[in-house]
C-alpha positions in Angstrom: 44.5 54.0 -36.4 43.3 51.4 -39.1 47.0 51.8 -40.6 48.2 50.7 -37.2 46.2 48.0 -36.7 46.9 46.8 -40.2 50.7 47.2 -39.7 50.9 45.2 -36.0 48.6 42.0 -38.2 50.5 38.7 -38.8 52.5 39.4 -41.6 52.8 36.2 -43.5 52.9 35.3 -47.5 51.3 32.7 -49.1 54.5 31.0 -50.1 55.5 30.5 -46.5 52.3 29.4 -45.9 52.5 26.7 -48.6 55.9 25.6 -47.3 54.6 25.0 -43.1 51.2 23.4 -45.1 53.9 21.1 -47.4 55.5 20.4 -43.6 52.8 19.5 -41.7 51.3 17.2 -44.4 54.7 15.5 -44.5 54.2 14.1 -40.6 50.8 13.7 -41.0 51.4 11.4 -43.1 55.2 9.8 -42.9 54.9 10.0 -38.9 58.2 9.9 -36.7 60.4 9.0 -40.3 59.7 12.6 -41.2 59.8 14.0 -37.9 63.3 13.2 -38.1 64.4 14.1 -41.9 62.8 17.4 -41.3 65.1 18.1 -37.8 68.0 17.2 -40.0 67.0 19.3 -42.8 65.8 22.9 -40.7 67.7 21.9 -37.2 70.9 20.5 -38.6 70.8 17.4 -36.1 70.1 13.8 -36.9 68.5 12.0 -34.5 66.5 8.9 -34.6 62.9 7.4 -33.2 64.4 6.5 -29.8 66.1 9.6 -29.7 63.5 12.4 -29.8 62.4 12.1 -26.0 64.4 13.5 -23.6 65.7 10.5 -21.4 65.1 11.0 -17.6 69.3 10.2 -17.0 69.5 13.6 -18.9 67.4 15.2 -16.9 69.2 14.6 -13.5 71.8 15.7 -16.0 70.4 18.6 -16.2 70.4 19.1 -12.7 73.7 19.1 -12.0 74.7 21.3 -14.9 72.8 24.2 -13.5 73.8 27.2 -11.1 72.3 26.9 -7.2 71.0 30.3 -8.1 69.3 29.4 -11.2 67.6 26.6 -9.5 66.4 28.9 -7.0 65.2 31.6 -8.9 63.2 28.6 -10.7 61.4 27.4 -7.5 60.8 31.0 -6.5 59.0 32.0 -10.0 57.3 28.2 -9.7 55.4 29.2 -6.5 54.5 32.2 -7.2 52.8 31.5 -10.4 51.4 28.4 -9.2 49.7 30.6 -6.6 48.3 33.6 -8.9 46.6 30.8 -11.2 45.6 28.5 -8.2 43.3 31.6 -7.3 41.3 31.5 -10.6 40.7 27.8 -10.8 36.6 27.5 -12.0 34.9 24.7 -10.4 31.6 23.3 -11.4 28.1 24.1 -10.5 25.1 22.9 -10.2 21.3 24.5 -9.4 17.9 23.8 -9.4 14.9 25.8 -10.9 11.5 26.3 -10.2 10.1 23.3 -11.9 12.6 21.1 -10.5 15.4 21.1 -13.6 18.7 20.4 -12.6 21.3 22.3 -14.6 24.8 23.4 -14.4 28.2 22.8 -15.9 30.7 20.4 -15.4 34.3 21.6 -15.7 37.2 19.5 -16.1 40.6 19.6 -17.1 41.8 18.6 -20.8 43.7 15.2 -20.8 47.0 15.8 -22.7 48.1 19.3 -23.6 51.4 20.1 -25.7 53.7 23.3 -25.2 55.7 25.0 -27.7 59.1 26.3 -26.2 61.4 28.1 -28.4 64.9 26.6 -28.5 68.0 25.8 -30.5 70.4 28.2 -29.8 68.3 29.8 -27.2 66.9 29.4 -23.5 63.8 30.2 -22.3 62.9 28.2 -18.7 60.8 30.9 -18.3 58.5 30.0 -21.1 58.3 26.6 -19.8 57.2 28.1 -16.4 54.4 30.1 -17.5 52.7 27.6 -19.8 53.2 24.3 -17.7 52.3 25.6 -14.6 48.7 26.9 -15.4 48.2 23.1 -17.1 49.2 21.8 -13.9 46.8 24.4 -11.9 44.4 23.2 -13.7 45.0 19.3 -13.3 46.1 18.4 -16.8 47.3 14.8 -16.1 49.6 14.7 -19.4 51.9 17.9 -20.0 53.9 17.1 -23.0 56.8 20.0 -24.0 58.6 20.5 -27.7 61.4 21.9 -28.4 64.0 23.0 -31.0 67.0 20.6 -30.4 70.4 22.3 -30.0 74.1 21.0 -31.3 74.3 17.8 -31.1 70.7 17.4 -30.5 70.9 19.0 -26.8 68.1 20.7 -25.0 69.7 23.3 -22.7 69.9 21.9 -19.4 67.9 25.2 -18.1 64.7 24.6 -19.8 64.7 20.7 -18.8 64.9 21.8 -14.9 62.1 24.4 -15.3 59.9 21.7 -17.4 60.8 18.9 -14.4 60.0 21.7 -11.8 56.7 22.7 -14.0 55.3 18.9 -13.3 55.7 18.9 -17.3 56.0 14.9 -18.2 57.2 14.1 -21.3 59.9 16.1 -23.4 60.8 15.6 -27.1 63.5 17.4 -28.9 61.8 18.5 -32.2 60.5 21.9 -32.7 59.2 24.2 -35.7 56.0 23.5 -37.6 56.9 20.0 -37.8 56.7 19.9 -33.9 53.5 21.3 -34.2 52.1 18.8 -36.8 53.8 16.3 -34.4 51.4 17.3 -31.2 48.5 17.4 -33.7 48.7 14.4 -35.8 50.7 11.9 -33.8 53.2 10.1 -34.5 54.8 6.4 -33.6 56.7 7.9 -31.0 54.7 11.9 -29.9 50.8 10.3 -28.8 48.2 13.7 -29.9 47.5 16.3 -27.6 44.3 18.1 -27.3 45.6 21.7 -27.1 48.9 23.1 -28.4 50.3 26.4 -26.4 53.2 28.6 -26.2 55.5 31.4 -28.3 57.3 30.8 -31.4 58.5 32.0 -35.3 56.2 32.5 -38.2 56.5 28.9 -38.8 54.8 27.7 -35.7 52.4 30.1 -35.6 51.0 29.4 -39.3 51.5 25.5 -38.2 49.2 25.8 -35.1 46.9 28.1 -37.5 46.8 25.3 -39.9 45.3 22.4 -37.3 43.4 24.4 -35.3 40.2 22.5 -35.5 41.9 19.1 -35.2 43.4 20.6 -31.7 42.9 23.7 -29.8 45.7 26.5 -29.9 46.4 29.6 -27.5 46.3 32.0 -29.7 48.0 33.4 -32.7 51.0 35.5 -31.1 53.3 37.6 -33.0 56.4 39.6 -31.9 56.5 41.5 -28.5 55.2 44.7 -27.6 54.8 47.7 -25.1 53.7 50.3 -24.8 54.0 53.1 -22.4 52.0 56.1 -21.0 54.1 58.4 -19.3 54.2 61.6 -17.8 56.1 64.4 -16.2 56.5 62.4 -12.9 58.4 59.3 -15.2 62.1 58.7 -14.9 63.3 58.4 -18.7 66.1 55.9 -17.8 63.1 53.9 -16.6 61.0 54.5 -19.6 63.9 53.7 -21.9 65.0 51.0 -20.3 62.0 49.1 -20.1 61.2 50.0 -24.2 64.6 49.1 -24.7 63.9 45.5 -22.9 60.6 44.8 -25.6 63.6 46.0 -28.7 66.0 43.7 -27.7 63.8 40.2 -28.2 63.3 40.8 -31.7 63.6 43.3 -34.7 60.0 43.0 -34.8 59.0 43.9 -31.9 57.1 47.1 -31.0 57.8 49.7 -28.4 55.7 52.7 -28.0 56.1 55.6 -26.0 52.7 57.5 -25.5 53.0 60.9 -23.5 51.6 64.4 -23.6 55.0 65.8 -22.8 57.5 66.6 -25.5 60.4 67.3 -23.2 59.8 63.4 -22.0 59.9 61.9 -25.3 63.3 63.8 -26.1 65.0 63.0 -23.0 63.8 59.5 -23.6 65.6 59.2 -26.8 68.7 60.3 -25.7 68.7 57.4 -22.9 67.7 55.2 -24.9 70.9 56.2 -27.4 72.8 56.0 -24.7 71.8 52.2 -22.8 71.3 50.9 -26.5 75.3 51.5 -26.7 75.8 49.1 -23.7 73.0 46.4 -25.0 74.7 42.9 -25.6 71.6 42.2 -28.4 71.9 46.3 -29.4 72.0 45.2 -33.2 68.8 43.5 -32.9 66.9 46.0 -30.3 68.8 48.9 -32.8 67.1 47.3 -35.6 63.3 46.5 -33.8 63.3 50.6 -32.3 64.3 52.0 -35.5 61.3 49.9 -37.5 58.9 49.6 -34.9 59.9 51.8 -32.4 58.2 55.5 -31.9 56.6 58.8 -29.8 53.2 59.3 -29.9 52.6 63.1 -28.4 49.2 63.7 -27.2 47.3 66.8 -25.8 47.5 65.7 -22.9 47.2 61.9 -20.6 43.5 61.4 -20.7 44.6 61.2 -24.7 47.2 59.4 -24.3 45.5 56.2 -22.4 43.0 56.4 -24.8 45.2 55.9 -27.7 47.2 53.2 -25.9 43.5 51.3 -25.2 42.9 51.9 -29.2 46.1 50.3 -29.5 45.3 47.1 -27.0 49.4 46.3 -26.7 50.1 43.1 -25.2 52.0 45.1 -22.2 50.8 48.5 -21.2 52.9 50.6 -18.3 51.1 53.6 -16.7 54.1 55.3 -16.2 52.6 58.1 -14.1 52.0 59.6 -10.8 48.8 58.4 -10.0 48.0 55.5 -11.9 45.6 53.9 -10.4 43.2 57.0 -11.1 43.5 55.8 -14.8 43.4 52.4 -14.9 39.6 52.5 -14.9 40.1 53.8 -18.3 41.8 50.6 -20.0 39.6 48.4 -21.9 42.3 46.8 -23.5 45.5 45.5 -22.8 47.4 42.0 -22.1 48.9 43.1 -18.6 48.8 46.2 -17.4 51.8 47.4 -15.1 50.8 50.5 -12.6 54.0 52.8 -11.4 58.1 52.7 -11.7 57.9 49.9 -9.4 56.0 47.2 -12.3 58.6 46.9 -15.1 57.2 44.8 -17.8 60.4 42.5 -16.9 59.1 41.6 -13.8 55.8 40.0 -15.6 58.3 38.4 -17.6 59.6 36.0 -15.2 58.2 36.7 -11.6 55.5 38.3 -10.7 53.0 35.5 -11.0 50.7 35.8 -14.3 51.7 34.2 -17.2 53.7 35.7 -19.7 51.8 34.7 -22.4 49.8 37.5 -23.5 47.4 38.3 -26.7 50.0 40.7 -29.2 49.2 42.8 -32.3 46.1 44.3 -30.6 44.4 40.9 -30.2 43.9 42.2 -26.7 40.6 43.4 -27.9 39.2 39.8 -27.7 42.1 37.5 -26.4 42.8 37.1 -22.9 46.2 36.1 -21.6 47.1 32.4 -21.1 45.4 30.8 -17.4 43.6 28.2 -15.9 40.5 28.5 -18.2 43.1 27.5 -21.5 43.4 24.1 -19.8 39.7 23.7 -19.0 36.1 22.3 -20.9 32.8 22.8 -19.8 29.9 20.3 -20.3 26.6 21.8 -19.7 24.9 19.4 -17.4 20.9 19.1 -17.8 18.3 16.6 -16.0 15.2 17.4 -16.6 11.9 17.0 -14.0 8.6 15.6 -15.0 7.2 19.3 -14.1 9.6 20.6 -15.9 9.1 19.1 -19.6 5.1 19.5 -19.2 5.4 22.9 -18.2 7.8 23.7 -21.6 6.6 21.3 -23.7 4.7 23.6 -25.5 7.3 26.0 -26.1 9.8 23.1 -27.7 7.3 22.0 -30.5 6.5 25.4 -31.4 9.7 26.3 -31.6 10.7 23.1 -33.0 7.6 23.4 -35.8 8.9 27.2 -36.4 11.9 25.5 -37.7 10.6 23.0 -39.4 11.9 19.7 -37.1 9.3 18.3 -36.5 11.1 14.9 -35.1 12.5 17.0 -32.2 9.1 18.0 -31.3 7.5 14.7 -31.4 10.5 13.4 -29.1 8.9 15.8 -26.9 5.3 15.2 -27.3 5.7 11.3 -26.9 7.0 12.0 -23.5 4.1 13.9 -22.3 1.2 12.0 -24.2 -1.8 12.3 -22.4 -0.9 15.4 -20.5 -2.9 18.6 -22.0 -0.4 20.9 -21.3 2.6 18.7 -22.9 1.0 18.7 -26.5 0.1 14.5 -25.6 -0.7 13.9 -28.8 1.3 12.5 -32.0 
């Protein structure tokens, strides 16, 4: 199990880390001139200053360049994620205690978050969909989105309607650890952020690892995964289909089948020989099943959900008859989906919680992307005249024990001339 864990870690080297450190100290320091030789250099696309936010004429562009369907399989997914994170939205609180203290927390929304969508040659609305709308949830005022530009310095049309639907307000067409750096640092044109979020290559994720501290990140996320518990009662055109859908985002990703029944895991090879053959991205998914891909056979299920917890995969699928009866066993996992009716896919893009979700058994002590990444708390304290006489004496001796003797004075000169509140200096 330790050889698992060590296998599913971010795999990086310190050359590539050198390289996104050489990158992000370039627009720390040269600012929007870098920005832009960088996007020529790794993106193939020259822009200028004026030309890295995306104008609003190309958004109503954008508009018109999309499918009727498209826009409302958009405004379907918006509304139901906006009401799966409106449900968890913390509020503050305040109470009172017996010597008349009032304490609590105040909870507010950060000011200016950034999101990370992959791009270039790709599309992925549904990223933008699950990262803006839990900002927006949460009442970020300033919802700023990156992304790799395409030829001729294009954003695809999709992802600028799912940002405009997401509330998102600001666009810039720059992506890769220089975006990050960008959302961290500032620049002339990209104002800081306070948190950067959102999927993307080895180079983003190192780049958000690298100024964390100056901002807050998500979390470090690595290639997909699933795994799957399964047994007798599962449909192996179901199972392989849904490993298959994990396979095809990238040869890195990991899909698992975990099942006490042998006869399962064989007929669930042969399907997934035989869908792979029909796969559009079959070279890739090929390429992620034969490095990553495997059958784990236990003794039986109890086994099997126990090694899939051990595991903590960013999707888990019970697979089985009745699995309700063992969800009670899962410690660990991004989302869990229960039955034939909860494909991963559906997660992807539908179902309501976000999509972004803790990988490479970060489950353990990562929690998928909500409300709560787009919230600080401020403890709240106003003390009583009661209150500090009656604990005086605890804070100087405490305060003594560890030597600070100013911080016990600031107490004592508050309660001078009160026996019980040390009055004396």
């Amino acid at each position: 199990m330790r050889a698992l864990r060590a296998g599913r870690a971010l795999q990086t080297t310190d050359g590539v880390a050198e390289k996104v450190r050489e990158i992000v100290d370039m627009v720390r320091t040269g600012g929007d001139g870098a920005l832009c030789r960088l996007t020529a250099r790794f993106d193939g696309v020259e822009l200028t200053p004026e030309r890295l936010r995306v104008s609003e004429e190309e958004l109503a562009a954008a508009y018109r360049q999309v499918e009727p369907e498209f826009l409302a399989a958009v405004r379907a997914a918006r509304e139901r994620i906006a009401a799966f994170h409106r449900r968890h939205q913390p509020s503050s609180w305040f109470t009172v205690d017996a010597q008349g203290m009032v304490l609590g927390q105040l909870v507010r929304p950060l000011e200016r978050v950034g999101i990370y969508v992959p791009g270039g040659t790709a599309c992925y609305p549904s990223t933008v969909l699950m990262t803006a709308l839990p900002a927006r949830e949460a009442g970020v005022p300033e919802i700023v989105v990156v992304t790799p530009p395409g030829p001729q310095g294009k954003v695809p049309a999709a992802t600028l309607v799912a940002a405009a639907e997401a509330g998102v307000t600001e666009i810039y067409r720059v992506g890769g650890a220089q975006a990050v750096a960008a959302l961290a640092y500032g620049t002339e044109t990209i104002r800081p952020v306070d948190k950067i979020v959102g999927p993307g290559n080895l180079y983003v994720t190192l780049a958000k690892q690298q100024v964390f501290g100056v901002v807050d990140i998500d979390m470090l996320a690595g290639p997909s995964e699933v795994v799957v518990v399964a047994d007798t009662s599962a449909d192996p055109a179901c199972v392989a289909a849904d490993l298959l859908a994990q396979a095809e985002h990238d040869p890195l990703a990991t899909a698992v089948l975990v099942t006490p029944d042998r006869g399962l895991a064989e007929r669930v090879r042969d399907e997934l020989e035989r869908q792979l053959a029909a796969c559009p991205r079959r070279e890739i998914a090929a390429e992620s099943l034969r490095r990553r891909g495997m059958a784990l056979i236990t003794r039986n299920l109890e086994e099997a959900v126990a090694l899939a917890d051990e595991l903590a995969p960013e999707h888990l699928e019970l697979m089985v008859a009745r699995p309700w009866e063992l969800l009670g066993r899962v410690r660990r996992a991004g989302a869990v989906f229960l039955g034939i009716n909860s494909p991963e896919a559906l997660g992807d893009y539908l179902a309501g919680p976000s999509h972004v979700l803790p990988t490479g058994g970060s489950a353990r002590f990562f929690s998928p992307l909500g409300v709560e990444d787009f919230l600080k708390r401020s403890s709240l304290i106003a003390g009583s005249r009661e209150g500090l006489v009656a604990l005086a004496p605890h804070v100087v001796t405490l305060a003594r024990v560890e030597g600070l003797e100013a911080h016990a004075r600031a107490v004592i000169v508050r309660t001078r001339g009160d026996p019980s509140g040390e009055g004396r200096l």
